[in-house]
C-alpha positions, 0 to 999 in steps of 0.5 A: 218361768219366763215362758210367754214368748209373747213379742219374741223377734222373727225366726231369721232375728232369733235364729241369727243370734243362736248360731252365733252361740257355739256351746249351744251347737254343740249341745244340740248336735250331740243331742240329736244325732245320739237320739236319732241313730238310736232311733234308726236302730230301733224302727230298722227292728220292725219289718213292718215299720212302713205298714205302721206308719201308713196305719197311724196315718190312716187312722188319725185321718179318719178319727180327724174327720169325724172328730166332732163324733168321737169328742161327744163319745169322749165325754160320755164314757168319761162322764160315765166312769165318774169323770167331769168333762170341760170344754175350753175354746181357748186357752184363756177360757182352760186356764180359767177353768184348772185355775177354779177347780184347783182353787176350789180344792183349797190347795196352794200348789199342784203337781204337773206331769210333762205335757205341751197343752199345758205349756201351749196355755201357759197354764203355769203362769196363770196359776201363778197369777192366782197364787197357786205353785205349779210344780214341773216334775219332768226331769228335764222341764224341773230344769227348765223351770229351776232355770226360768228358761223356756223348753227347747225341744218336745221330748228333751226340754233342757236338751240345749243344756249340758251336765254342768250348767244343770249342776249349777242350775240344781246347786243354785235354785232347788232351795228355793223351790223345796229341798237344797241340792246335796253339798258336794253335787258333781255333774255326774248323771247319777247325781243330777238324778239322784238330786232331782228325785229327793227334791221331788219326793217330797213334792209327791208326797205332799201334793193333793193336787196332779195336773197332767196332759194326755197322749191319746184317749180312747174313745170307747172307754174314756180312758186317757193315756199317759206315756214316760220313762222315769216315773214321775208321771206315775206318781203325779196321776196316782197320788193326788187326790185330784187329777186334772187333765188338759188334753187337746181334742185332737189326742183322740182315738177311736178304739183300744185296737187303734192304740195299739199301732201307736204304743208300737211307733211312739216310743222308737221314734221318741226314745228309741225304746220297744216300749216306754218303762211306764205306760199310765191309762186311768179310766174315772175313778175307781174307790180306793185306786187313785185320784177320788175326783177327776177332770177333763179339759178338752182344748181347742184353742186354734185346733177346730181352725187347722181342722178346716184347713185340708193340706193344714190340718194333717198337722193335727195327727202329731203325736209329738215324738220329736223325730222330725226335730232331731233330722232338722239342719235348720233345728240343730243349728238354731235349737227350739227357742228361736221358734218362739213357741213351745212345739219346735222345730218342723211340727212347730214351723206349721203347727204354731202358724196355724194354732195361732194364726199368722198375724204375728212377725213371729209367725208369719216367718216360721214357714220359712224356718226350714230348708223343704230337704224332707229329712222330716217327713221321711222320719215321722211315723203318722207320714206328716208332710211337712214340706207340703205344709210348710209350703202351703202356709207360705202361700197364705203368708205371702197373700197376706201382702207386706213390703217384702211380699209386694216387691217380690210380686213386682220382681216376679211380674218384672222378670215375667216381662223380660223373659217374654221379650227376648230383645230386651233379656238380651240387651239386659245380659249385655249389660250386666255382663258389661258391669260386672266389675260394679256388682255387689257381694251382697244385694240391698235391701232387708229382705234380699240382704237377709238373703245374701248374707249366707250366699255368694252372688254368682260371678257374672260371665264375661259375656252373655252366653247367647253371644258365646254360642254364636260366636263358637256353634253358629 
C-alpha cells in the first residue's frame, strides 16, 4: 500500500488539485451528507443527547489528567488476566515490537482488524520490510488496499470511491492477493459484499496471527474493546491463535460505568446505529475461548506532547467517529487524501499537527485547513473544540516565523502605523481611490495570490468615505 505520505505537498497544493476532480465531489458529497442526515436522526433520539456528550467530555478530561495512573492499572489488570503489555514511545520502536513478536511466531502473514494506530505507524509496511503479509479484512480498508490507495476518511476509508471503481479494483487485484473475484462481478452491493466475504474467508481461517487497534480499554479490568458492523473484527480477535493489539494510551477509560456513556454516543455519531451489530471485549486469555497468547502495545508516539499542551490536548479525548468530517465544507470539497495523514478531516487538521510536530509544509498548513464555521464542534459527542484548537495551533505555526509569516508581521505593525495617524490613513485612501482604474484582480505574491485566487478584491469607491461625509452630514 503506497501509504507513507511521507513528502506530500502543503494542504492548499493538495487540496487545489482534488477540487479540480469532479467524480471525487460527487463521491464525497453524496457520502457525507447521507451519513450525517442519518446521523441527525439517530442523536435527535435521545433527549438526553447534550448530558451525554458533557458526560463523555467530562470523563475523558479526567481520565487524561490522571492518565499516567490508569495506564499503570492498565498494564497490571492485563498482565493479570494473562496478557503481555509493551510500551512503544514511538512508532518505530511499536512496529519493532509487532514485527518480533509476529516473526517469533513463525508466521508469514496476520490478519488485521480495522484500526487508525496501525495505520498512523505504517505498521503494514514495516511488516512487509520483514517479509510478513498483512491482510486488511475491513470492507472498506481490503479496497483500499487492493487499490494501493491511501484511507480517505475514519470510518469509510474507500468513501472517495464509488461502486464501479471497486468492481473493477476487486475484478483486477483479489487474484493476486488470494481468492479471484467471480466471473461475471457486477456493481451491485451485494456482489461487492459477497466477493469480499469468499476472498476473506479463507484468509480467517487459515490466520494464526490477528493484529488488531482498540476503541477503548477499561482500566479496571484490562479488557479492551472492539466495535464494528460487519464482522470481520470478530473473526480476526477469536480465530487466531495470537492476538496483538496496538492501542494509543489515550483509548483508556476508567471503569465499565464510564463505557457505557460511549456505547450510547459512538455508534449514532458514526454509523447512525443505536448500537454497533458486533461489540467485541476480551479481557487475556481464557483456555479453550480465543487467542492462546495476547499482546498489548501502548502507543505514545507524539501523544504524551499533546497531553501537555492544555488548549491541544482536548484532541486526545477523540473517539474517531468521523462526525466532524462528515459536517466539514472544507472536507467534502477537498476529501481525506489532501490532508496527508491517516486522520482527516478537522480531528486531523489539530491531531496530526500535534502527533507530529509542525516542522513539515504539510503540517505547518493543516490548521489552516478549515473555514473556523464550527460545523465540527457543534457535531462531536466528547465537545472538541476544534475552532479553539485549530486557532491555537496557528498561533504556534506563525511563531515559528517563514517569509510569509514575517511579511504578515511587517503588514500588520505597517497598518498599526497608519491607523494611528489619521493624516496619513487619509492621504492613503486618497490615493487608492485616485488609482483605482490601475488596481489588480488578483494580489502578487504566493501567499496573497493564494489568497485571491477564490476571492474578488473589493472595487475601490470613487472617493474616500471621509470626504463623501463631509461633503453630505457636515
Amino acid at each position: 500500500m503506497s501509504g507513507t505520505f511521507v513528502g506530500m505537498p502543503s494542504f492548499p497544493k493538495a487540496a487545489h488539485e482534488a477540487v479540480r476532480n469532479e467524480t471525487l465531489r460527487g463521491n464525497l458529497r453524496h457520502a457525507t451528507h447521507t451519513i450525517r442526515d442519518k446521523r441527525a436522526v439517530a442523536v435527535a433520539e435521545l433527549a438526553d443527547w447534550a448530558r451525554l456528550r458533557e458526560a463523555g467530555k467530562q470523563i475523558k478530561d479526567r481520565t487524561l489528567r490522571h492518565l499516567d495512573r490508569y495506564l499503570v492499572q492498565v498494564e497490571e489488570a492485563v498482565t493479570t488476566a494473562g496478557g503481555t503489555v509493551h510500551w512503544a514511545a514511538d512508532a518505530d520502536e511499536a512496529n519493532r515490537i509487532v514485527t518480533d513478536l509476529v516473526k517469533a511466531t513463525g508466521e508469514r502473514e496476520v490478519v488485521k482488524v480495522k484500526s487508525m494506530a496501525t495505520q498512523e505507524i505504517g505498521l503494514n509496511e514495516a511488516l512487509e520490510a520483514e517479509g510478513i503479509r498483512a491482510y486488511e479484512t475491513d470492507l472498506a480498508e481490503l479496497i483500499v488496499q487492493l487499490g494501493e490507495d491511501r484511507p480517505s476518511h475514519i470510518l469509510v476509508p474507500a468513501i472517495h470511491r464509488n461502486r464501479g471503481e471497486i468492481r473493477e479494483i476487486f475484478a483486477r487485484e483479489m487474484g493476486a492477493w488470494g481468492r479471484p473475484a467471480p466471473e461475471g462481478l457486477t456493481d451491485s452491493p451485494a456482489e461487492l459484499a459477497e466477493a469480499a466475504r469468499l476472498h476473506l474467508r479463507e484468509k480467517f481461517l487459515r490466520a494464526k496471527v490477528g493484529v488488531s487497534g482498540a476503541n477503548f480499554m477499561v482500566a479496571e479490568t484490562g479488557t479492551l474493546v472492539v466495535v464494528e458492523s460487519e464482522g470481520n473484527g470478530r473473526m480476526c480477535l477469536t480465530l487466531p491463535e495470537t492476538l496483538i493489539s496496538v492501542v494509543g494510551i489515550e483509548k483508556v477509560v476508567p471503569t465499565w460505568r464510564d463505557l457505557e456513556v460511549f456505547l450510547q454516543t459512538l455508534p449514532r455519531s458514526s454509523t447512525a446505529e443505536r448500537m454497533n451489530p458486533y461489540t467485541s471485549m476480551w479481557t487475556g486469555t481464557r483456555d479453550g475461548d480465543g487467542p492462546k497468547v495476547f499482546h498489548l502495545v501502548l502507543l505514545d508516539n507524539g501523544r504524551t506532547d499533546a497531553l501537555a499542551d492544555e488548549v491541544g490536548r482536548q484532541a486526545l479525548r477523540c473517539i474517531r467517529c468521523s462526525a466532524c468530517l462528515n459536517v466539514c465544507p472544507v472536507y467534502e470539497r477537498a476529501g481525506g487524501h489532501a490532508y496527508g495523514s491517516v486522520y482527516p478531516g478537522p480531528i486531523g487538521a489539530i491531531l496530526t499537527p500535534q502527533l507530529r510536530g509542525t516542522g513539515s509544509e504539510i503540517d505547518a498548513s493543516l490548521p489552516y485547513a478549515s473555514s473556523l464555521c464550527g460545523a465540527c464542534y457543534e457535531v462531536c459527542p466528547v465537545a472538541i473544540d476544534i475552532p479553539e484548537v485549530l486557532v491555537h495551533l496557528r498561533e504556534k505555526v506563525a511563531g515559528q516565523g517563514g517569509a510569509g509569516h514575517r511579511l504578515e508581521k511587517a503588514a500588520v505593525r505597517a497598518a498599526g502605523w497608519v491607523l494611528d495617524h489619521p493624516a496619513a490613513l487619509a492621504a492613503g485612501e486618497r490615493l487608492a481611490s485616485t488609482t483605482r482604474k490601475l488596481h489588480p484582480k488578483r494580489l502578487p505574491g504566493p501567499g496573497a495570490r493564494q489568497w485571491s485566487e477564490s476571492r474578488d478584491l473589493p472595487e475601490m469607491p470613487a472617493e474616500p468615505f471621509r470626504d463623501w461625509w463631509k461633503k453630505n452630514r457636515s
